[in-house]
mmCIF file of the N, C-alpha and C atoms, coordinates in Angstrom:
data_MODEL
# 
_entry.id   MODEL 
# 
loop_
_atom_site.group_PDB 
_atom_site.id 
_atom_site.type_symbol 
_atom_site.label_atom_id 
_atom_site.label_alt_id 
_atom_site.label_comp_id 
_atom_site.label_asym_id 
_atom_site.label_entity_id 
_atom_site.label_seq_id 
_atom_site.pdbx_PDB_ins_code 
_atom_site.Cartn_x 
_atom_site.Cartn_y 
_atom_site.Cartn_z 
_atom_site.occupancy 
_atom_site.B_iso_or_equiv 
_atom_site.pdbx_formal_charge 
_atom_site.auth_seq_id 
_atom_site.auth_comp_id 
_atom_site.auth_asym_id 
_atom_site.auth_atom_id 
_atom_site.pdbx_PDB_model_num 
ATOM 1   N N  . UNK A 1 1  ? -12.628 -3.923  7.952   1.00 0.00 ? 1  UNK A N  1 
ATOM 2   C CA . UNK A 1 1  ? -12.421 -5.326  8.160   1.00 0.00 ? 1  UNK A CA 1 
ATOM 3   C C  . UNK A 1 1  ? -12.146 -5.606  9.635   1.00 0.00 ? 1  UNK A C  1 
ATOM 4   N N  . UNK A 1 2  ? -11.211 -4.807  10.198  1.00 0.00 ? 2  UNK A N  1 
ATOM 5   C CA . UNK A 1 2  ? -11.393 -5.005  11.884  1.00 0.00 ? 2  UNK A CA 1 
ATOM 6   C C  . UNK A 1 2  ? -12.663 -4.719  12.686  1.00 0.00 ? 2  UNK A C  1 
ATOM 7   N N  . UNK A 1 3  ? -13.149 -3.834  12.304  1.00 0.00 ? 3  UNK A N  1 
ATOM 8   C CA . UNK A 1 3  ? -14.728 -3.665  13.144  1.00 0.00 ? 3  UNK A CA 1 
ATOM 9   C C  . UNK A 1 3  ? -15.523 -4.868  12.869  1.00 0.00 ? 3  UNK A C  1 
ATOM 10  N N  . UNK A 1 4  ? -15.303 -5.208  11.580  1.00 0.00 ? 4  UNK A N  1 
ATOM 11  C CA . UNK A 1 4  ? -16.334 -6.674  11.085  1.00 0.00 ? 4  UNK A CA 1 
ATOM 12  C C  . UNK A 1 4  ? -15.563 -7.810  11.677  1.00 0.00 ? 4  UNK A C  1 
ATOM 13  N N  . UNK A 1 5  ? -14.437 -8.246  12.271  1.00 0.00 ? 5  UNK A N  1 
ATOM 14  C CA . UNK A 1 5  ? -13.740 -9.003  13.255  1.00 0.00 ? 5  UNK A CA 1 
ATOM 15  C C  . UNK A 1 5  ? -14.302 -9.322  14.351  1.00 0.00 ? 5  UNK A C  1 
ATOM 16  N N  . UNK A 1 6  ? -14.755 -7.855  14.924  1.00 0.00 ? 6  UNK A N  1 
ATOM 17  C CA . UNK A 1 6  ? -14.711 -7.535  15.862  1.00 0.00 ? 6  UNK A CA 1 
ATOM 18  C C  . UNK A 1 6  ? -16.090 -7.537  16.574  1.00 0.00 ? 6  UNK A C  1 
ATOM 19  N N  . UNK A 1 7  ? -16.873 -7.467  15.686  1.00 0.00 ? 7  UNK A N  1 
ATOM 20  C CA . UNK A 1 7  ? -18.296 -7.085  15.958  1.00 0.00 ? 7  UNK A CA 1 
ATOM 21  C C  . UNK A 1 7  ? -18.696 -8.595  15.632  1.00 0.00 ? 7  UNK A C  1 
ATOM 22  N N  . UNK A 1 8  ? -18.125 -9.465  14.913  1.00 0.00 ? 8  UNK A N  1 
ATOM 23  C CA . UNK A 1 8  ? -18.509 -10.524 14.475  1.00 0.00 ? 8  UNK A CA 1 
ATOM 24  C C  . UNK A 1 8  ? -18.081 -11.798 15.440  1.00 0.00 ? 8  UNK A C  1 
ATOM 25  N N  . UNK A 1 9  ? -17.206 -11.579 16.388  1.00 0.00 ? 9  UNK A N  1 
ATOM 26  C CA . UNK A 1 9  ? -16.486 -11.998 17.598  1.00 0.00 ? 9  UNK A CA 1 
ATOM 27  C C  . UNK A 1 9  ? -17.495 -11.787 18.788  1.00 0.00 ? 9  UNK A C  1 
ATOM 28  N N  . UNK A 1 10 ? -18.278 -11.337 18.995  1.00 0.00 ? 10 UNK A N  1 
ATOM 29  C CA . UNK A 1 10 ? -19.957 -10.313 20.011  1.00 0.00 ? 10 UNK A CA 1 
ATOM 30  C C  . UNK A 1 10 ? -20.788 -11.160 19.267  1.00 0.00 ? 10 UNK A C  1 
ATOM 31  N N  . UNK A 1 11 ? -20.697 -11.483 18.181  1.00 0.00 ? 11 UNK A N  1 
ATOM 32  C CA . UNK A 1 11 ? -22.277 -12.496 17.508  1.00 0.00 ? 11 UNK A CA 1 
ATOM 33  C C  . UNK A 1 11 ? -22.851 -11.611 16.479  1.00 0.00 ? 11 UNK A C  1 
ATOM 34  N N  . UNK A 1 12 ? -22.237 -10.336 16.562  1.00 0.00 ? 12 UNK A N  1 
ATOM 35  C CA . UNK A 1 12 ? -22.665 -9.149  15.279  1.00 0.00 ? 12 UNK A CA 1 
ATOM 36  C C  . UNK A 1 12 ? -21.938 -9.266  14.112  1.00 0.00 ? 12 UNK A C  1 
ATOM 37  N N  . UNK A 1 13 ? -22.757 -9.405  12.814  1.00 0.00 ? 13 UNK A N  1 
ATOM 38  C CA . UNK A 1 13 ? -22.320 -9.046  11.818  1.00 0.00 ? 13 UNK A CA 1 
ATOM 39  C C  . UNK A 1 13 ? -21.887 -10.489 11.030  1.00 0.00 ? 13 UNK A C  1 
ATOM 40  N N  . UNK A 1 14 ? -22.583 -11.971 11.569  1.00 0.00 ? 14 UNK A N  1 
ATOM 41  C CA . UNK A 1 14 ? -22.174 -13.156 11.207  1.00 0.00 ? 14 UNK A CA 1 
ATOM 42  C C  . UNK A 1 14 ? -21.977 -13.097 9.836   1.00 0.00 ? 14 UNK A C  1 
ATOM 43  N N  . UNK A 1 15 ? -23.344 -12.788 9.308   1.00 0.00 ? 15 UNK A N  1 
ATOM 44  C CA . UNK A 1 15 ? -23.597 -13.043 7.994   1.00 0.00 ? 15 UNK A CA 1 
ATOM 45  C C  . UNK A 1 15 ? -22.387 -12.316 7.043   1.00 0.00 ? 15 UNK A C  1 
ATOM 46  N N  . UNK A 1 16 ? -22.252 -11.042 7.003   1.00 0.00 ? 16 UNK A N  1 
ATOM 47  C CA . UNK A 1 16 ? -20.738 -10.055 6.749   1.00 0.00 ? 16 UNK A CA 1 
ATOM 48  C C  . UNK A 1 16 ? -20.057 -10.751 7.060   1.00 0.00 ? 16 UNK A C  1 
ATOM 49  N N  . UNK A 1 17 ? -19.476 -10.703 7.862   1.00 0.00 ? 17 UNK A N  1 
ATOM 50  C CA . UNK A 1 17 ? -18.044 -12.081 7.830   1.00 0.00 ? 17 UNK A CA 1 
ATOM 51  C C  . UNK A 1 17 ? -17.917 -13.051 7.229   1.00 0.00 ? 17 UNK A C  1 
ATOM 52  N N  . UNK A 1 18 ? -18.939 -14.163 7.329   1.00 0.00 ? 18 UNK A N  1 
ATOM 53  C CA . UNK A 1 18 ? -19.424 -14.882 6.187   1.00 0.00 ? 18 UNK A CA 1 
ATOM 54  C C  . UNK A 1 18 ? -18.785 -14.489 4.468   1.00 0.00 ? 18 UNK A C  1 
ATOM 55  N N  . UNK A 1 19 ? -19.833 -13.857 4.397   1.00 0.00 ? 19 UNK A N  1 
ATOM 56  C CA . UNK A 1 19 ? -19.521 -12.814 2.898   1.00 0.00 ? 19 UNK A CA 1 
ATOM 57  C C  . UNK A 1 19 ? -18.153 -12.776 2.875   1.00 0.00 ? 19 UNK A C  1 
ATOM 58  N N  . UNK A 1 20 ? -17.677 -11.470 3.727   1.00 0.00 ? 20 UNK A N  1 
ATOM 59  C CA . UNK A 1 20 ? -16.239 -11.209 3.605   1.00 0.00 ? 20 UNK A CA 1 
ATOM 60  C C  . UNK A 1 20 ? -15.009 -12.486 3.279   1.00 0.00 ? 20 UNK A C  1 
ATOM 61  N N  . UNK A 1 21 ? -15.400 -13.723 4.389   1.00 0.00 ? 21 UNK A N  1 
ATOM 62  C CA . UNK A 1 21 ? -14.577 -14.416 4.085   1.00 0.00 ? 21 UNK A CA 1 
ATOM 63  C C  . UNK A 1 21 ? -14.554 -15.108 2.521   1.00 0.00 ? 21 UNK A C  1 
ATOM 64  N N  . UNK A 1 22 ? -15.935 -15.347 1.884   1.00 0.00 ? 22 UNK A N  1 
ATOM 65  C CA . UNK A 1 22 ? -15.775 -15.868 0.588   1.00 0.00 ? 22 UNK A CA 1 
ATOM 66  C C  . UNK A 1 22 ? -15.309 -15.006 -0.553  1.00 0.00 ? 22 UNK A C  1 
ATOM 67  N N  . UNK A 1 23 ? -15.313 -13.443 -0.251  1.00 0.00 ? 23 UNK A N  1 
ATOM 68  C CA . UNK A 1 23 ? -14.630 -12.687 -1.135  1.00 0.00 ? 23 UNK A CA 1 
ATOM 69  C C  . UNK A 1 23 ? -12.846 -12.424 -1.252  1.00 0.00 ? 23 UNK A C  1 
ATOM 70  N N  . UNK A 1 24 ? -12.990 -12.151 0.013   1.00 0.00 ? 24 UNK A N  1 
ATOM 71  C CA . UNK A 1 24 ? -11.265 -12.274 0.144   1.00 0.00 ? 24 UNK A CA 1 
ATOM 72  C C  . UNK A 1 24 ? -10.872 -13.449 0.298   1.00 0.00 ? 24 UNK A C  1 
ATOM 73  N N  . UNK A 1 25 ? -9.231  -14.115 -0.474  1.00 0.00 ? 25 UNK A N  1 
ATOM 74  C CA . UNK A 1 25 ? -8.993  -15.041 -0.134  1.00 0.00 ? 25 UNK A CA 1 
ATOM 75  C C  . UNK A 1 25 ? -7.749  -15.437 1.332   1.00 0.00 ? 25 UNK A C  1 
ATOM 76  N N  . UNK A 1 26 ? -7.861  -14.531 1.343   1.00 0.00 ? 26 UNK A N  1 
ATOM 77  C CA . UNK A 1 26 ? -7.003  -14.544 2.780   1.00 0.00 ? 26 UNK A CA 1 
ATOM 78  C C  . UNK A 1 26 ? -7.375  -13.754 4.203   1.00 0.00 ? 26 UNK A C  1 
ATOM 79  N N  . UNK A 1 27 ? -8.707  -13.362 3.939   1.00 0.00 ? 27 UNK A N  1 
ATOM 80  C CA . UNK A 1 27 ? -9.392  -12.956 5.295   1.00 0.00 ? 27 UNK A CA 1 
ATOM 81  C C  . UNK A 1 27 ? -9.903  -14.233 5.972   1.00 0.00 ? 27 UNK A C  1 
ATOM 82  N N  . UNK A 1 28 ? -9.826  -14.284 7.429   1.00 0.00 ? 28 UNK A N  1 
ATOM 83  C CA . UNK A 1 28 ? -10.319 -15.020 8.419   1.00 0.00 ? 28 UNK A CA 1 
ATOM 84  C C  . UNK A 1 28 ? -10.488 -14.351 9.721   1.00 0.00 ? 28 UNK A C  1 
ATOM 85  N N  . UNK A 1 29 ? -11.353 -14.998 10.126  1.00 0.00 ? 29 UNK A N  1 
ATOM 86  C CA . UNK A 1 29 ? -12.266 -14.043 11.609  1.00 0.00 ? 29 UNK A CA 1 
ATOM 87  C C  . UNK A 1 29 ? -10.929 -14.402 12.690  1.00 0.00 ? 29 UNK A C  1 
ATOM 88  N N  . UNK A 1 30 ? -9.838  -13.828 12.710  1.00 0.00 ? 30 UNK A N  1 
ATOM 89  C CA . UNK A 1 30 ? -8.718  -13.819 13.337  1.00 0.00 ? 30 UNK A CA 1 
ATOM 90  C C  . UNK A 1 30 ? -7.905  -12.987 13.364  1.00 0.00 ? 30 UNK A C  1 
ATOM 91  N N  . UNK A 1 31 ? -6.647  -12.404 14.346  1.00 0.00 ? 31 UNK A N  1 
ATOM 92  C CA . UNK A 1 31 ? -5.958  -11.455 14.011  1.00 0.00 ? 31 UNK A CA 1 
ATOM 93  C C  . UNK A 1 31 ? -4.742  -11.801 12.808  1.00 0.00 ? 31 UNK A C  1 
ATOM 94  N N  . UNK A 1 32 ? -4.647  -12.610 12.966  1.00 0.00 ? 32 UNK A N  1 
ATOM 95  C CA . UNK A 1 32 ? -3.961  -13.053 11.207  1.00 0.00 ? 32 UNK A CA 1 
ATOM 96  C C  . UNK A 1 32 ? -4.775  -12.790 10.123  1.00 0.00 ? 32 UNK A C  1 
ATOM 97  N N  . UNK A 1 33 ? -5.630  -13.375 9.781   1.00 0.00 ? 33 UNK A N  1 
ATOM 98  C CA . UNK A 1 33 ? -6.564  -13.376 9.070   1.00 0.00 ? 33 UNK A CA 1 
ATOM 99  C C  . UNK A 1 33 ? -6.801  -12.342 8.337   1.00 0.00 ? 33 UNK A C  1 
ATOM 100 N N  . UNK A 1 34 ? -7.051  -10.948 9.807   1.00 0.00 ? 34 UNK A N  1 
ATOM 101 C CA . UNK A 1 34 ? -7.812  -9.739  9.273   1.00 0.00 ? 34 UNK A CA 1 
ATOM 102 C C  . UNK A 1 34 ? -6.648  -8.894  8.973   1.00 0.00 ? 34 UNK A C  1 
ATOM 103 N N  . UNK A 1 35 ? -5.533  -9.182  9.121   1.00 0.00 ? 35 UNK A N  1 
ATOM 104 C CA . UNK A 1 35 ? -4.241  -8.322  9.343   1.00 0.00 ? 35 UNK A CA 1 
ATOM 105 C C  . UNK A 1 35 ? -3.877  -8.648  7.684   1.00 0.00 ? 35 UNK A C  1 
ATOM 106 N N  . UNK A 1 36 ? -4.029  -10.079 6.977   1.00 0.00 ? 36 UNK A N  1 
ATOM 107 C CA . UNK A 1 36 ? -4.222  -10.453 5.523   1.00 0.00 ? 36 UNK A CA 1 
ATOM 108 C C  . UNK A 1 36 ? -5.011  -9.898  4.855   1.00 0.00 ? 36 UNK A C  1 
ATOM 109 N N  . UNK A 1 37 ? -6.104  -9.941  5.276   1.00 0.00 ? 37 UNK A N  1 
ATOM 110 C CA . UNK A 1 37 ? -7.302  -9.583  4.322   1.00 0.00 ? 37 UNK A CA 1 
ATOM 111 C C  . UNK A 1 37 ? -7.243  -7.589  4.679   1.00 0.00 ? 37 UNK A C  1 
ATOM 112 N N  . UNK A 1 38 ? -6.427  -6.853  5.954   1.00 0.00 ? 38 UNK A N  1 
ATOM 113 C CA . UNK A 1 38 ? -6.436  -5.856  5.252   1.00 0.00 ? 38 UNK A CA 1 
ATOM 114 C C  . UNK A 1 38 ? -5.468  -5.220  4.147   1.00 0.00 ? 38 UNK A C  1 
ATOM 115 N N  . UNK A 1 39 ? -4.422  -6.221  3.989   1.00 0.00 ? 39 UNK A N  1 
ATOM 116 C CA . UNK A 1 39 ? -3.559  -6.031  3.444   1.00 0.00 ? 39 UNK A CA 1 
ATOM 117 C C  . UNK A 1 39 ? -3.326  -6.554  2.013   1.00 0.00 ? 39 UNK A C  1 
ATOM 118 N N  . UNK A 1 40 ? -4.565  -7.409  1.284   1.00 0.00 ? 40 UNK A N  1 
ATOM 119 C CA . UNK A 1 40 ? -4.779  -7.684  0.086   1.00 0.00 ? 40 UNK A CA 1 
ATOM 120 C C  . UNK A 1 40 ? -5.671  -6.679  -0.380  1.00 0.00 ? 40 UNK A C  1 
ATOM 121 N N  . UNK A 1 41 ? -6.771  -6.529  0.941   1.00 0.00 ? 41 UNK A N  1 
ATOM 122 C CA . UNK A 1 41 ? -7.490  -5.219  0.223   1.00 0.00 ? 41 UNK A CA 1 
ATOM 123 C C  . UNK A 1 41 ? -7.001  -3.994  -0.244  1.00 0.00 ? 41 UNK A C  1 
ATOM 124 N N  . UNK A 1 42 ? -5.884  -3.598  0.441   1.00 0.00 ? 42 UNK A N  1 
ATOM 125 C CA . UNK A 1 42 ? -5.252  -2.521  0.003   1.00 0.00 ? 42 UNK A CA 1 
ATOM 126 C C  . UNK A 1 42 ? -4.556  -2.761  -1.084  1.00 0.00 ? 42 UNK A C  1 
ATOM 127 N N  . UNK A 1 43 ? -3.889  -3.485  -1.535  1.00 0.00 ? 43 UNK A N  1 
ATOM 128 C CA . UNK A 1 43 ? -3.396  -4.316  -2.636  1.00 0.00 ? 43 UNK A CA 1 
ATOM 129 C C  . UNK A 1 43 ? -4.747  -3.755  -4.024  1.00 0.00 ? 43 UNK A C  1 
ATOM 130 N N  . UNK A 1 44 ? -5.272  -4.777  -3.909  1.00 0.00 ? 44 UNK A N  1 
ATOM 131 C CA . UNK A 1 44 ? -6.728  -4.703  -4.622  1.00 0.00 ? 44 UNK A CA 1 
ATOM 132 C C  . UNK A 1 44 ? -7.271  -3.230  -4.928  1.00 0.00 ? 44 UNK A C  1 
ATOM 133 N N  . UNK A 1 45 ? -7.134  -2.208  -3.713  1.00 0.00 ? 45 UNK A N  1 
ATOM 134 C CA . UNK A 1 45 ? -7.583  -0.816  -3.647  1.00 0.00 ? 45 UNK A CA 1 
ATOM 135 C C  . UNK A 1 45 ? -6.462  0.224   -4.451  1.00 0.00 ? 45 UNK A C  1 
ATOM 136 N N  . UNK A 1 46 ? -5.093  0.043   -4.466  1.00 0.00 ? 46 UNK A N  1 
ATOM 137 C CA . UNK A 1 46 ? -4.189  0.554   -5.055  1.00 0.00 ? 46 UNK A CA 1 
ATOM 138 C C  . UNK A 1 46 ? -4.410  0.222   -6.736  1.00 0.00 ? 46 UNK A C  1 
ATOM 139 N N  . UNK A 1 47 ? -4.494  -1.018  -6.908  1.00 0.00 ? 47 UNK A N  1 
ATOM 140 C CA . UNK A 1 47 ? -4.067  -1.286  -8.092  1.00 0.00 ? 47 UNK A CA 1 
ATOM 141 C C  . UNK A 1 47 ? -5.654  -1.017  -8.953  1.00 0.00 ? 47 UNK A C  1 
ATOM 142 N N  . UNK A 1 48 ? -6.733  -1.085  -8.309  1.00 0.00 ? 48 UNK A N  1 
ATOM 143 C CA . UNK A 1 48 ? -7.757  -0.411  -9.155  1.00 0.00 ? 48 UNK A CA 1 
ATOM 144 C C  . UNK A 1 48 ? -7.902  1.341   -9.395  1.00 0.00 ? 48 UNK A C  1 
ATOM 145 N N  . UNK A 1 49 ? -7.356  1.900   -8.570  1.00 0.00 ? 49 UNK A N  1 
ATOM 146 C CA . UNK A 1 49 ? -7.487  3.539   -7.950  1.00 0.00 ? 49 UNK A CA 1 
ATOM 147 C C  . UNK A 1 49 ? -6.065  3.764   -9.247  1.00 0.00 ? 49 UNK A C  1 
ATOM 148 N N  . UNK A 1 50 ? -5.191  2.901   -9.081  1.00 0.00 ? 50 UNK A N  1 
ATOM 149 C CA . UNK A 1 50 ? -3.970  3.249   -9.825  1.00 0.00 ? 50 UNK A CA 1 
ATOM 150 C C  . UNK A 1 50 ? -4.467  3.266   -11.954 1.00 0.00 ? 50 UNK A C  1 
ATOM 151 N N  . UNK A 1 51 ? -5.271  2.153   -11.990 1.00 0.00 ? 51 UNK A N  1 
ATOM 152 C CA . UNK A 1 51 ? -5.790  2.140   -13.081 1.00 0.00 ? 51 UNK A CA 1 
ATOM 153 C C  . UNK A 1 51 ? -6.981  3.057   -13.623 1.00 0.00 ? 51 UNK A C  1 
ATOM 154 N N  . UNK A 1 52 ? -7.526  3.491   -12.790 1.00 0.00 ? 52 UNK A N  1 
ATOM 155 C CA . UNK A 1 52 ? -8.465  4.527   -12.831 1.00 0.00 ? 52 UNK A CA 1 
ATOM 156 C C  . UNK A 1 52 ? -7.898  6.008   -13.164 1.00 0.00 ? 52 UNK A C  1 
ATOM 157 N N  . UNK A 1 53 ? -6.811  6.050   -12.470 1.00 0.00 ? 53 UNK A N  1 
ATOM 158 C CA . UNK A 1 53 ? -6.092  7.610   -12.090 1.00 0.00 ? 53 UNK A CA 1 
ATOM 159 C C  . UNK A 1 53 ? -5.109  7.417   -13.870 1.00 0.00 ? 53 UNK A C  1 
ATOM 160 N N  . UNK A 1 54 ? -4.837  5.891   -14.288 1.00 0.00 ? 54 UNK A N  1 
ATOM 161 C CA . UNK A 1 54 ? -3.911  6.551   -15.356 1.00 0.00 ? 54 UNK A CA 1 
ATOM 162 C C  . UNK A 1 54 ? -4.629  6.343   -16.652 1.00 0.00 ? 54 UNK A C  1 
ATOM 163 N N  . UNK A 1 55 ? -6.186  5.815   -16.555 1.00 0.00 ? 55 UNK A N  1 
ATOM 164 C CA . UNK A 1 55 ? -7.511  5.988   -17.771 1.00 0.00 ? 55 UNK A CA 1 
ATOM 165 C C  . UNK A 1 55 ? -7.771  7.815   -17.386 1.00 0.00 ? 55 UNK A C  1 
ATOM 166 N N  . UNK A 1 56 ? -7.943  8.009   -16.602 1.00 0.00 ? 56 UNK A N  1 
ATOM 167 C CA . UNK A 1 56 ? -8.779  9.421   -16.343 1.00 0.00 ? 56 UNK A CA 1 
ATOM 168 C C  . UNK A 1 56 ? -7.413  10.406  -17.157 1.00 0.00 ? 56 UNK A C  1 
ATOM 169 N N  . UNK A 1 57 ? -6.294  10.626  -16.559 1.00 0.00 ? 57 UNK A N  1 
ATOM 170 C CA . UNK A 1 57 ? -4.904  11.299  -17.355 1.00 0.00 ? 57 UNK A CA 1 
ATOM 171 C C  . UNK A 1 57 ? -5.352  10.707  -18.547 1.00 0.00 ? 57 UNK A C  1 
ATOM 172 N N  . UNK A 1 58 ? -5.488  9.921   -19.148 1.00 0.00 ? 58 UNK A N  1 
ATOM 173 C CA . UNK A 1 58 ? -5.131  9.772   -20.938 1.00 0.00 ? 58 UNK A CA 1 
ATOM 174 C C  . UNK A 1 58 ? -6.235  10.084  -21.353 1.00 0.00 ? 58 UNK A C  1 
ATOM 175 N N  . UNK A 1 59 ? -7.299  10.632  -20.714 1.00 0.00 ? 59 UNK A N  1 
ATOM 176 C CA . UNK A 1 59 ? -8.686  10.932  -21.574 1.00 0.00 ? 59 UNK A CA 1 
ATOM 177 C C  . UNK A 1 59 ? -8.500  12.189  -21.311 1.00 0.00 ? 59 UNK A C  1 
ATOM 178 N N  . UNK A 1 60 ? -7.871  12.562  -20.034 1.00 0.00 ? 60 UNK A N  1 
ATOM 179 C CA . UNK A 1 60 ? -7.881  13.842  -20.013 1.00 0.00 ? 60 UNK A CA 1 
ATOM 180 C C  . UNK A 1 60 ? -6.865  14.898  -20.866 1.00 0.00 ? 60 UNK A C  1 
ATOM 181 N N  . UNK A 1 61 ? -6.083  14.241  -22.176 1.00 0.00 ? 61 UNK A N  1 
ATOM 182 C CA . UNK A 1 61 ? -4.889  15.216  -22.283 1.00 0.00 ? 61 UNK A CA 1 
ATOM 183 C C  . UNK A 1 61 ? -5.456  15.148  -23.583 1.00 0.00 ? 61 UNK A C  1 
# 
């Protein structure tokens, strides 16, 4: 999400940012923004990885 900030700040990567912003609801092409949106993603990344890890244990026992 910072490289896509960042690259999108140069004129690279409009369309991705674009995107990005309609998926996350708290990303914006800003250092607030991206400092939110990396921090819901991780949110989002825990709590699917967390549900995955405790389906995989109960199939596995």
């Amino acid at each position: 999400m910072l490289l896509l900030t960042v690259g999108g700040s140069f004129g690279f990567y409009q369309n991705a940012a674009e995107m990005m912003q309609q998926h996350h609801m708290f990303y914006a092409p800003n250092l607030l923004g991206t400092i939110t949106g990396m921090i819901e993603a991780a949110i989002i990344a825990f709590a699917g990885l967390y549900a995955f890890g405790w389906i995989y244990n109960r199939l596995t026992k």
